[in-house]
C-alpha positions, 0 to 999 in steps of 0.5 A: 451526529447524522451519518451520511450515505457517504459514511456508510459506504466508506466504512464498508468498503473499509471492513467488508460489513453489510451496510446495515451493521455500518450504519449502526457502527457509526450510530453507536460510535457518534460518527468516528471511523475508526472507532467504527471500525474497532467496533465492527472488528470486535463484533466479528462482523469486519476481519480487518481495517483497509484504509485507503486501500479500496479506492482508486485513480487511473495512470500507472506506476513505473520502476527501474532498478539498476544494480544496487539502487532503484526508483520508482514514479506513480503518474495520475491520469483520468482514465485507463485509455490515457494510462495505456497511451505510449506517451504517457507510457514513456513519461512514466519511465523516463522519470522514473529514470531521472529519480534513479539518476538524481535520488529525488524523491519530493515531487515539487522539487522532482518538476524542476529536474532536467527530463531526458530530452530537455526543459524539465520534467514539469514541462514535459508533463504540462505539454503532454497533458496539452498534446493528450487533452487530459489532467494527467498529476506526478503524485509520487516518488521513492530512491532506494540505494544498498551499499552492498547487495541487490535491488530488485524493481518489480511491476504487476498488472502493467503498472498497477502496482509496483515493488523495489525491494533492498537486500544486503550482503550477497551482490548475486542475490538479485533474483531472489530480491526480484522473487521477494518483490513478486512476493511483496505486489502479492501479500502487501506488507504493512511493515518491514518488521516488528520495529516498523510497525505504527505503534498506533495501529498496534494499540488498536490491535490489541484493544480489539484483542483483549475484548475480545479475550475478555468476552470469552470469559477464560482466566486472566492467565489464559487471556494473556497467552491468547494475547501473546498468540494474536499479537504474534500472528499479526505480526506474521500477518503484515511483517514482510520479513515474517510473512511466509514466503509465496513460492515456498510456504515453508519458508520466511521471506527473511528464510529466504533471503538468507539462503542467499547470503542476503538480507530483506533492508527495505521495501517499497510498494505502491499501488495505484490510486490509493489513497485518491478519492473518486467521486461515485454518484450512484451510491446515494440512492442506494443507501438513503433510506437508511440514512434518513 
């Protein structure tokens, strides 16, 4: 299949490749990103794969915690000017004060919801996008409740990244959830624990290390124990309650917590825009001639 200037530039903002060596990722993979990607990672050239997490949309993400429940929106604007307009600002917040309210998280039914000073929440966002002169999206929403314990609400970068993060047990632990969600914003955790882990990615992981193992030539009873290591170190690597903690390296998030009479539940992080696809005209020029 022909491999566009588009490809290329999606699987090195992926994997950190030349483009040269994405290029010929894609040729020997007939195309298939992830494939591409699995090859680049087992030649050395790529450490790791960054799904969606490369590109960007403007806006910002609020959250709000309050006790033993918090809430958190991400908004959507063209640009970074309307994302710092205090209108939009307050929008933000405010429904991010009607999920904490109501525990909706499904967006549609989020419209409908009743907005703080009246009509619903999709009215308010359709005059405001009137009164401002841009599209501005309501993309997502997320509720998070403990029976017992703390609930910590964190925003980095005025709103390009927001955390809540859950601990049970200890009601008194609320600093420290609130350090953990700093932690979280920092290290971005692909999972909760090893039982969360997408068992899909885990697979390729594994396909990638047993390559390369194999490629290393050592006996079979080796391989498995270098297995064993890099699997486990990848679960350090992107579990959060594995990870080490930022403020004390010595120490595990889950360490950390239970220093407090408390234990990390769950966690939620959204960054700004991933996921969203932005159009970027300049590229093409850049890479066509290799893709002829």
């Amino acid at each position: 299949m022909a491999i566009t200037a588009a490809d290329v530039k999606k699987l090195r903002d992926a994997t950190g490749a030349g483009m040269m060596d994405c290029k010929k990722a894609l040729t020997e993979n007939d195309g298939d990103f992830d494939a591409s990607v699995d090859w680049l990672r087992t030649k050395g050239i790529a450490k790791a794969a960054k799904k969606g997490g490369r590109v960007a949309a403007e806006g910002m993400v609020s959250v709000v915690a309050e006790g033993n429940k918090g809430a958190m929106v991400e908004v959507n604007s063209e640009t970074d000017f309307v994302a710092k307009n205090d209108k939009f600002k307050e929008f933000a917040a405010n429904v991010a004060k009607v999920v904490l309210d109501t525990k909706i998280e499904e967006v549609e039914e989020l419209k409908k919801a009743t907005y703080p000073t009246g009509g619903t929440v999709e009215e308010v966002l359709t005059d405001l996008i009137a009164t401002i002169g841009e599209n501005m999206n309501l993309r997502r929403a997320k509720y998070v409740e403990v029976e017992a314990g703390s609930v910590a609400a964190y925003s980095h970068m005025n709103g390009k990244i927001g955390v809540l993060t859950v601990l049970a047990g200890s009601a008194d632990a609320a600093a420290v959830a609130k350090n953990i969600a700093m932690h979280v914003a920092a290290a971005n955790p692909q999972a909760l624990n090893r039982d969360e882990v997408d068992a899909a990615l885990l697979a390729r992981e594994e396909a990638v290390y047993k390559e390369q193992a194999l490629a290393s030539g050592k006996p079979e009873a080796v391989i498995e124990k270098m297995m064993v290591g890099k699997v486990n170190k990848f679960y350090k690597e992107i579990c959060l309650v594995e990870q080490a903690f930022i403020m004390d390296t010595d120490k595990t998030v889950a360490k950390v917590a239970e220093e407090a009479g408390a234990e990390v539940v769950a966690y939620a992080r959204f960054g700004l825009g991933e996921g969203i696809e932005k159009k970027e005209e300049d590229f093409a020029a850049e890479v066509a001639s290799m893709t002829k």
